[in-house]
GUROKOL-270363 format. One record per residue (C-alpha): residue in one letter; x negated, y, z; residue number from 1. Coordinates in pm, 1 decimal. Layout:
REM GUROKOL-270363
<node resn="A" X="X" Y="Y" Z="Z" resi="NUM"/>
...
//
This chain:
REM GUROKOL-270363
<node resn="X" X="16976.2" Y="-3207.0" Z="18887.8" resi="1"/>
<node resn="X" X="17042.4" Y="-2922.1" Z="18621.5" resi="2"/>
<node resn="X" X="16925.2" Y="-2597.0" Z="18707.1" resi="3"/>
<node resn="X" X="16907.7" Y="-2471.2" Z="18336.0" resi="4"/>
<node resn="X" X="17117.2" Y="-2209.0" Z="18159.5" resi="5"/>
<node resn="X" X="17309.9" Y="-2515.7" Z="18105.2" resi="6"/>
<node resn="X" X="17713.7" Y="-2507.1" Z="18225.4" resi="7"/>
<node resn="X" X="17738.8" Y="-2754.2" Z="18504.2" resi="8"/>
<node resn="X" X="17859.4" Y="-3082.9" Z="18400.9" resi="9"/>
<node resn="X" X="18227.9" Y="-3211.5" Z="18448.3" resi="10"/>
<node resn="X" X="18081.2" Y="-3517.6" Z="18613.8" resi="11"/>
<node resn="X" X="18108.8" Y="-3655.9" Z="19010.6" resi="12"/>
<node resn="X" X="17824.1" Y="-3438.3" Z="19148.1" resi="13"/>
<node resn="X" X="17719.5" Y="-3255.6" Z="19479.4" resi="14"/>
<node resn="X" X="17667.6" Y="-2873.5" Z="19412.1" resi="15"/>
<node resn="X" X="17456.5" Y="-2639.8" Z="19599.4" resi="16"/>
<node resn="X" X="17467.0" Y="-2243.9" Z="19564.3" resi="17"/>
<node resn="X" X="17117.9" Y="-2110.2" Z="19667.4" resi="18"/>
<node resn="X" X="17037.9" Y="-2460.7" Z="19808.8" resi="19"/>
<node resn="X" X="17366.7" Y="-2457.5" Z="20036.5" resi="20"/>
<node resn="X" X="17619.0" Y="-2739.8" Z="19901.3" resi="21"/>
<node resn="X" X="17982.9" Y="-2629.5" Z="19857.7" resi="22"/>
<node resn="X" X="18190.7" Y="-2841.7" Z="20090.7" resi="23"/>
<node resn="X" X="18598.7" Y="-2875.7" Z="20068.8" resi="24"/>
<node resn="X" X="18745.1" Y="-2656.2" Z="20306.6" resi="25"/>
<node resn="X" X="19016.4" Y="-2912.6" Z="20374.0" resi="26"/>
<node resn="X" X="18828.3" Y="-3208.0" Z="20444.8" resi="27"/>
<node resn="X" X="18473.6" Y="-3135.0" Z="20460.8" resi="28"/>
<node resn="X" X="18376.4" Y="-3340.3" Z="20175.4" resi="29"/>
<node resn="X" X="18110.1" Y="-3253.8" Z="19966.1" resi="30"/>
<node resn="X" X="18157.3" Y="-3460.7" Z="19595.1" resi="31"/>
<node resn="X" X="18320.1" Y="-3264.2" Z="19335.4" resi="32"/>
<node resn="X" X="18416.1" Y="-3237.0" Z="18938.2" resi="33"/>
<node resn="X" X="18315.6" Y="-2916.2" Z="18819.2" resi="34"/>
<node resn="X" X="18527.3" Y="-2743.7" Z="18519.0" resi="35"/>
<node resn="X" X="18449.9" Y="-2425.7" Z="18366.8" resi="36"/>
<node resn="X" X="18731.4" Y="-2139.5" Z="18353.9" resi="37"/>
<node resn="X" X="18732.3" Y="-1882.3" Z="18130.8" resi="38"/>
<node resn="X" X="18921.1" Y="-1533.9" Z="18270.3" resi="39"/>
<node resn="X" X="19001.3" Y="-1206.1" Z="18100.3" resi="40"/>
<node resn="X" X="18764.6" Y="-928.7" Z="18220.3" resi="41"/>
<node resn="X" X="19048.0" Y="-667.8" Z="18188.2" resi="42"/>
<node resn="X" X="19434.0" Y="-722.8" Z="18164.3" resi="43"/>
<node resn="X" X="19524.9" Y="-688.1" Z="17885.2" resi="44"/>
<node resn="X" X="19148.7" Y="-749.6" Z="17814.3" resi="45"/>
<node resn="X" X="18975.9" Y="-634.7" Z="17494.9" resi="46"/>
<node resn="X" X="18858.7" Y="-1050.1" Z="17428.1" resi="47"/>
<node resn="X" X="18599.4" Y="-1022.3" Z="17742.6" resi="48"/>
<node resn="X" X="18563.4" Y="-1312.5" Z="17891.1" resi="49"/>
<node resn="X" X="18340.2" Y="-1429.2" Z="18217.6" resi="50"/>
<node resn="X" X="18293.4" Y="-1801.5" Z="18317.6" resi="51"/>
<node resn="X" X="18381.5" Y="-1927.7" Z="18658.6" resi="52"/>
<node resn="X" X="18428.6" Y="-2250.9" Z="18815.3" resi="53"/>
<node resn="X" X="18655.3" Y="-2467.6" Z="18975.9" resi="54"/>
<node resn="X" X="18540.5" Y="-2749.7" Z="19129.5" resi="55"/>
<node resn="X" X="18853.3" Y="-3051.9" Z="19223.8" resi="56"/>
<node resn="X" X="18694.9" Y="-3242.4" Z="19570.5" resi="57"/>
<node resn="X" X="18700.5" Y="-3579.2" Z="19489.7" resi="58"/>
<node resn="X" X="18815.8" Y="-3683.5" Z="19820.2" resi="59"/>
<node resn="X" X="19137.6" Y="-3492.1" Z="19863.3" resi="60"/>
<node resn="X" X="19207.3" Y="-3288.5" Z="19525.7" resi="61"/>
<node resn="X" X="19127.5" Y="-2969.8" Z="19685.8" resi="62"/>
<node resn="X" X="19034.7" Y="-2730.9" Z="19442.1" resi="63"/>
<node resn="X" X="18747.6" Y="-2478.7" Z="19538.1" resi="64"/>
<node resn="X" X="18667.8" Y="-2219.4" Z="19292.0" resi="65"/>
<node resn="X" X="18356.8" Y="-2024.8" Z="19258.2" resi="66"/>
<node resn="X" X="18078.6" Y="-1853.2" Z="19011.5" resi="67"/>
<node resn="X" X="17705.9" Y="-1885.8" Z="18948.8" resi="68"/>
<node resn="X" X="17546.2" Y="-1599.3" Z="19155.7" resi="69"/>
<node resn="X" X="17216.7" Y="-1643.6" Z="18895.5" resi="70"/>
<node resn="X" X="17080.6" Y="-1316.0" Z="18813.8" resi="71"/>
<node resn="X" X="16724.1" Y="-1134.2" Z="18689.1" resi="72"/>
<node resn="X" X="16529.8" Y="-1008.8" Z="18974.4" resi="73"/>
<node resn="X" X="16367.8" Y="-672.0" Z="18882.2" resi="74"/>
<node resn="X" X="16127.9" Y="-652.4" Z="19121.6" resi="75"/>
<node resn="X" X="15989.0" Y="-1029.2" Z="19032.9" resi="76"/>
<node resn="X" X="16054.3" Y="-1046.5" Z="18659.2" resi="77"/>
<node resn="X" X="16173.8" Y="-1373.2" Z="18718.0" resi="78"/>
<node resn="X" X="16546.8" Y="-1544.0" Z="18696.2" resi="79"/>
<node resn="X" X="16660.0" Y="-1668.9" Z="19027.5" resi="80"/>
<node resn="X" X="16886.7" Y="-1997.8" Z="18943.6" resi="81"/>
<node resn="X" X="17145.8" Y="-1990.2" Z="19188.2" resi="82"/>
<node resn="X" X="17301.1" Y="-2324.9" Z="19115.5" resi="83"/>
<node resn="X" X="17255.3" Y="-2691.2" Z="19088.6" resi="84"/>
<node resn="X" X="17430.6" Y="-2993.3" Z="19013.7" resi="85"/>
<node resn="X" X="17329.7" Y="-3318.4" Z="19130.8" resi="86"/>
<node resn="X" X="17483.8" Y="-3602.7" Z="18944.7" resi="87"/>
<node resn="X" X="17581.0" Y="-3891.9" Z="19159.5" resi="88"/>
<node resn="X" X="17494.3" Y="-4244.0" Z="18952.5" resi="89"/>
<node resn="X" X="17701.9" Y="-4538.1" Z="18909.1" resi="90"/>
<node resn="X" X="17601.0" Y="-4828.3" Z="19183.3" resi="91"/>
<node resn="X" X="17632.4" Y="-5191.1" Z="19154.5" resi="92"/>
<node resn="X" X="17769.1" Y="-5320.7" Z="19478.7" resi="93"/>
<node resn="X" X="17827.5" Y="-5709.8" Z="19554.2" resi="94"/>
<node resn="X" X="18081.3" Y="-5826.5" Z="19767.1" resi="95"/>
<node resn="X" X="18154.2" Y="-6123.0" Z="20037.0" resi="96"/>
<node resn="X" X="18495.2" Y="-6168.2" Z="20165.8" resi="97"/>
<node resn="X" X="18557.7" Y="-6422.9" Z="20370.4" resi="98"/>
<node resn="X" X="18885.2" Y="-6440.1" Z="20507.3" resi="99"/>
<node resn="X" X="19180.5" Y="-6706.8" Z="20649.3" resi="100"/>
<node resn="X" X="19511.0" Y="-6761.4" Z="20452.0" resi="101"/>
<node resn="X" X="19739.5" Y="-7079.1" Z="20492.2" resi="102"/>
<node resn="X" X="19753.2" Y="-7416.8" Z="20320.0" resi="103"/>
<node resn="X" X="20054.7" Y="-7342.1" Z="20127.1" resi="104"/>
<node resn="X" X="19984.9" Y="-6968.7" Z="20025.3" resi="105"/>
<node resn="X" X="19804.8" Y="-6994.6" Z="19698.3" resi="106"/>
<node resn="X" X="20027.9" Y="-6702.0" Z="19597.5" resi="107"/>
<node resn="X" X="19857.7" Y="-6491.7" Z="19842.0" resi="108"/>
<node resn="X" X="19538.1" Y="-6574.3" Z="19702.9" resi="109"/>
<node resn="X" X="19609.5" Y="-6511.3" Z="19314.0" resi="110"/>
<node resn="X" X="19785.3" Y="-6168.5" Z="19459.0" resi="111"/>
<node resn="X" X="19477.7" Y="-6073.5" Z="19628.1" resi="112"/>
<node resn="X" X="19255.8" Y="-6133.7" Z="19356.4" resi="113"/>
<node resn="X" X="19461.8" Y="-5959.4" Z="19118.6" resi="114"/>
<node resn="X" X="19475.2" Y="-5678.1" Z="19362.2" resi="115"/>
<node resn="X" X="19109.1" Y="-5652.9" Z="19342.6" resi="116"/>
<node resn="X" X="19122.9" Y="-5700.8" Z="18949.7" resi="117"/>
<node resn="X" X="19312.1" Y="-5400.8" Z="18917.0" resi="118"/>
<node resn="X" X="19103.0" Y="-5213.5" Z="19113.8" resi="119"/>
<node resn="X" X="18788.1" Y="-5323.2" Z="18852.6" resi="120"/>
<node resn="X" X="18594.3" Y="-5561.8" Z="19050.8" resi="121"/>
<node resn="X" X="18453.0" Y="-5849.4" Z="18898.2" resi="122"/>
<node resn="X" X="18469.3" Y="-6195.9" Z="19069.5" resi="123"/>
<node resn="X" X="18266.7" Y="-6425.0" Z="19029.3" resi="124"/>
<node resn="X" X="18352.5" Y="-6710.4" Z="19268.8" resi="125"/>
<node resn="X" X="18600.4" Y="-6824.4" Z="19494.7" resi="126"/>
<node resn="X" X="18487.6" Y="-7080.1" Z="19768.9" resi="127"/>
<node resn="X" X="18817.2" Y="-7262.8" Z="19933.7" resi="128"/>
<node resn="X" X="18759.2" Y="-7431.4" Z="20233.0" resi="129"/>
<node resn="X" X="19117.8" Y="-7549.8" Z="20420.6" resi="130"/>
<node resn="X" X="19250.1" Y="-7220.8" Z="20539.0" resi="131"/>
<node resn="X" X="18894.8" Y="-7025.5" Z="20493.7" resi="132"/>
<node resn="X" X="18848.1" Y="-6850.7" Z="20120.8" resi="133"/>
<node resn="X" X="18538.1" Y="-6677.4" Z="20041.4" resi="134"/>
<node resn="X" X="18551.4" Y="-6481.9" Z="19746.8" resi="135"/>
<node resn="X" X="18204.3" Y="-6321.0" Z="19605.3" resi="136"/>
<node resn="X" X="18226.5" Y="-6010.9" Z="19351.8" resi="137"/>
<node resn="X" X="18102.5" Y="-5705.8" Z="19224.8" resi="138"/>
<node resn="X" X="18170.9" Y="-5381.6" Z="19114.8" resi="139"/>
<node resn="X" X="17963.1" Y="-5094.1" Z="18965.4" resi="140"/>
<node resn="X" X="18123.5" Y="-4737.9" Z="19055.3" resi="141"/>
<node resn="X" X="18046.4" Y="-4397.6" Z="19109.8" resi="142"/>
<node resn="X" X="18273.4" Y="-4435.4" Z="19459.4" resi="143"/>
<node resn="X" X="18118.4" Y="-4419.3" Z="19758.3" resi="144"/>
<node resn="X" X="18109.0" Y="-4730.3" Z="19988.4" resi="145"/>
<node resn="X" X="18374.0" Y="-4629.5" Z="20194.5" resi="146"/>
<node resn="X" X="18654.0" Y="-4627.5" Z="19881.0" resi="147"/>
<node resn="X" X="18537.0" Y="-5018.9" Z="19826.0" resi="148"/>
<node resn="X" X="18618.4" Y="-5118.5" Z="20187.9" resi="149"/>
<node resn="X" X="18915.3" Y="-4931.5" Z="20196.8" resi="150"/>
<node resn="X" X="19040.5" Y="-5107.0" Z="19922.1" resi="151"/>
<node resn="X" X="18963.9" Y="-5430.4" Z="20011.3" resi="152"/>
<node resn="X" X="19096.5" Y="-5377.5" Z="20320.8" resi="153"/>
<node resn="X" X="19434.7" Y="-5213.7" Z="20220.3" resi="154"/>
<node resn="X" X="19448.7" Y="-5495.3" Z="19952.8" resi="155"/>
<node resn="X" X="19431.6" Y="-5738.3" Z="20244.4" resi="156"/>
<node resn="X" X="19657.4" Y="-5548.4" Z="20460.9" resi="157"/>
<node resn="X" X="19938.3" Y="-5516.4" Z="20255.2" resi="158"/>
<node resn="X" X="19954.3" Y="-5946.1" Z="20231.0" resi="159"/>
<node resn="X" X="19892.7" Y="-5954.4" Z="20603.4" resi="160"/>
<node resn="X" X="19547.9" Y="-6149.5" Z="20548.0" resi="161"/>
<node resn="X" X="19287.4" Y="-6157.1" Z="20811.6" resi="162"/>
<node resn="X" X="18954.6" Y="-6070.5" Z="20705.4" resi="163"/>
<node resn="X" X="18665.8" Y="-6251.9" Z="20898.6" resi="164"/>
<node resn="X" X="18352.7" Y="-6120.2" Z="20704.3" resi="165"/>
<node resn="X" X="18311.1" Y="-5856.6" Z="20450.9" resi="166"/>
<node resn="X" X="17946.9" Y="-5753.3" Z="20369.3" resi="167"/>
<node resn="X" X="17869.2" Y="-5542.0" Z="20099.7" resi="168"/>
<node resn="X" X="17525.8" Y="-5502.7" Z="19953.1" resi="169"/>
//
């Protein structure tokens, strides 16, 4: 959480202004890369510059831009810190896919996996049982469980495999 005279981070983080988070207005999601953008006070300015941000939703692009409302209170003597960022972590996530593919499509199988691959998941074994594979791997990401089953999913979509069982943990 950073609720310093510190610029907020451009790192995958919720933001809050005055303890309210700042949610895409196209699509409701709430994770966002913050960047800070300088603008002229006056045009043509005298070299004034004031900081705002724009934030890029990391769920549809949107970009939402706003400034830190922090100010002195008079009456208190005390700053009031208007915003915070709260950095989302990288996860380690590990993966069981057990799905059906036919005798004779190996080439399925390698596609799938390289699917994955490209999508930086580790695996670490692949358990081949007549038409039944079950692949076990792992990934550590900042994206939120729903990207890795979406992917997996879309992977195995696009190859027309059935999945039986995915659990991730």
């Amino acid at each position: 959480m950073s609720r310093t005279d510190e610029p907020l981070r451009p790192l995958k983080s919720r933001i809050t202004i005055f303890d309210e988070p700042i949610i895409c207005s196209f699509c409701t999601y709430d994770v966002f890369i913050p960047y800070e953008v300088y603008v002229n006070v006056e045009e043509p300015g005298i070299g004034v510059y004031h900081v705002r941000y724009s934030a890029i939703c990391q769920h549809c692009g949107q970009a939402k831009i706003f400034s830190d409302p922090s100010h002195f209170d008079e009456k208190t003597k005390n700053y009031i810190w208007a915003l915070n960022q709260y950095l989302l972590s990288e996860r380690k996530y590990k993966i069981k896919i057990i799905f059906y593919i036919g005798k004779k499509r190996e080439d399925k199988l390698q596609i799938f996996l390289d699917m994955l691959l490209e999508s930086q998941f580790e695996i670490d074994s692949i358990l081949r049982e007549k038409t039944e594979v079950s692949v076990r791997a792992k990934i550590t990401t900042m994206n939120e469980l729903q990207w890795i089953r979406d992917t997996i999913m879309n992977s195995a979509g696009k190859l027309f495999i059935s999945i039986k069982s995915l659990s991730i943990k």
